[in-house]
C-alpha positions in Angstrom: 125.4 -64.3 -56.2 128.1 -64.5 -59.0 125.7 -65.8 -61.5 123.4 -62.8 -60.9 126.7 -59.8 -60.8 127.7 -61.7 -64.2 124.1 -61.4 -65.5 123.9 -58.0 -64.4 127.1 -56.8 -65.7 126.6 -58.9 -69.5 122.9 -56.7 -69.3 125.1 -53.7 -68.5 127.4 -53.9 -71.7 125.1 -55.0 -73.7 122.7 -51.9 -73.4 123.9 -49.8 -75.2 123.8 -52.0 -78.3 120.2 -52.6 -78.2 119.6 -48.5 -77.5 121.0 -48.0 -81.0 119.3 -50.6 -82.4 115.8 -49.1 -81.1 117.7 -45.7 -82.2 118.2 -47.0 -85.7 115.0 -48.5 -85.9 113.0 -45.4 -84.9 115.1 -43.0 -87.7 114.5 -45.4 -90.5 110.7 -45.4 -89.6 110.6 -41.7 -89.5 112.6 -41.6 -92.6 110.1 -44.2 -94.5 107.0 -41.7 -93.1 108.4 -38.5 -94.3 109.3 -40.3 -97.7 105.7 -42.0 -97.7 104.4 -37.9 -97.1 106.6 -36.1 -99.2 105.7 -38.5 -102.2 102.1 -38.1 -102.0 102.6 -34.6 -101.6 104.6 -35.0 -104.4 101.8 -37.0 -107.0 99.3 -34.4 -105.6 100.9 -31.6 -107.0 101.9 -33.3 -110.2 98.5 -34.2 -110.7 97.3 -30.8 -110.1 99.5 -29.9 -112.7 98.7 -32.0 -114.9 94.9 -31.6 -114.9 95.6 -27.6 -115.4 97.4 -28.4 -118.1 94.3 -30.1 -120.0 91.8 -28.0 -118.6 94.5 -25.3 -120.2 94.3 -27.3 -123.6 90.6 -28.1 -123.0 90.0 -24.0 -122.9 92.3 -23.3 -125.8 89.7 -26.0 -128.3 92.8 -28.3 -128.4 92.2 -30.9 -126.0 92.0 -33.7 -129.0 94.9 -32.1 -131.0 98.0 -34.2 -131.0 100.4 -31.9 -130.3 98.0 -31.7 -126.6 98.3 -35.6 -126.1 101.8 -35.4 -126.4 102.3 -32.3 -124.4 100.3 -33.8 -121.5 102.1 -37.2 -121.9 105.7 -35.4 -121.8 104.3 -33.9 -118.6 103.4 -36.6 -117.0 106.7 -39.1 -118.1 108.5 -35.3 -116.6 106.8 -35.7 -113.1 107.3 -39.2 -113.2 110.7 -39.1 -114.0 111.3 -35.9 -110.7 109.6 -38.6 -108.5 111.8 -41.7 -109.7 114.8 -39.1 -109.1 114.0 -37.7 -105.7 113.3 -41.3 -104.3 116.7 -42.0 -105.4 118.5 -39.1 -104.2 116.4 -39.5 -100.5 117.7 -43.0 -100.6 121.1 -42.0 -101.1 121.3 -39.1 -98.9 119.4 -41.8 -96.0 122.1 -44.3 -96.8 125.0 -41.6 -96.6 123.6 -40.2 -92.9 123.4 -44.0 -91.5 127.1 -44.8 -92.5 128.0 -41.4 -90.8 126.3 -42.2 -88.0 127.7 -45.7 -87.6 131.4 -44.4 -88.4 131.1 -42.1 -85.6 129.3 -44.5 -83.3 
């Protein structure tokens, strides 16, 4: 009977520990699905621009002019460079809300 109240009461404590674990575990998955979301939202868009951009160049008689190549390039290392920096910045902002969270846990 002692064995089982000790058992009992170590399962008691020890709840709430793995209920922020499962917590923690379900927020970082939603967090990597919105990310996985918003970044393909993200390429979509960028490729839409992209392609209006040469089909802008393409209707202008310039699509094999230089100054076009480099235009669409720019765009492109541009929406590149917005992704590379938003995946930062979500990171960082994750990061931030998970220390807040455990400080006040």
């Amino acid at each position: 009977m002692k064995k089982t109240i000790i058992a009992l009461s170590a399962l008691l404590l020890a709840s709430p520990v793995f209920a922020a674990t499962t917590t923690d575990n379900t927020v970082a998955e939603a967090h990597k699905g919105a990310d996985t979301a918003k970044e393909k939202l993200h390429q979509s868009q960028h490729k839409g621009e992209e392609l209006n951009l040469k089909a802008k160049h393409a209707a202008e008689g310039k699509s094999n002019a230089t100054s076009s190549k480099i235009e669409e390039g720019t765009q492109k290392t541009w929406n590149s460079t917005k992704e590379g920096a938003e995946k930062g910045w979500d990171k960082t902002r994750q990061g931030a809300e998970e220390l807040k969270n455990k400080a006040t846990n």
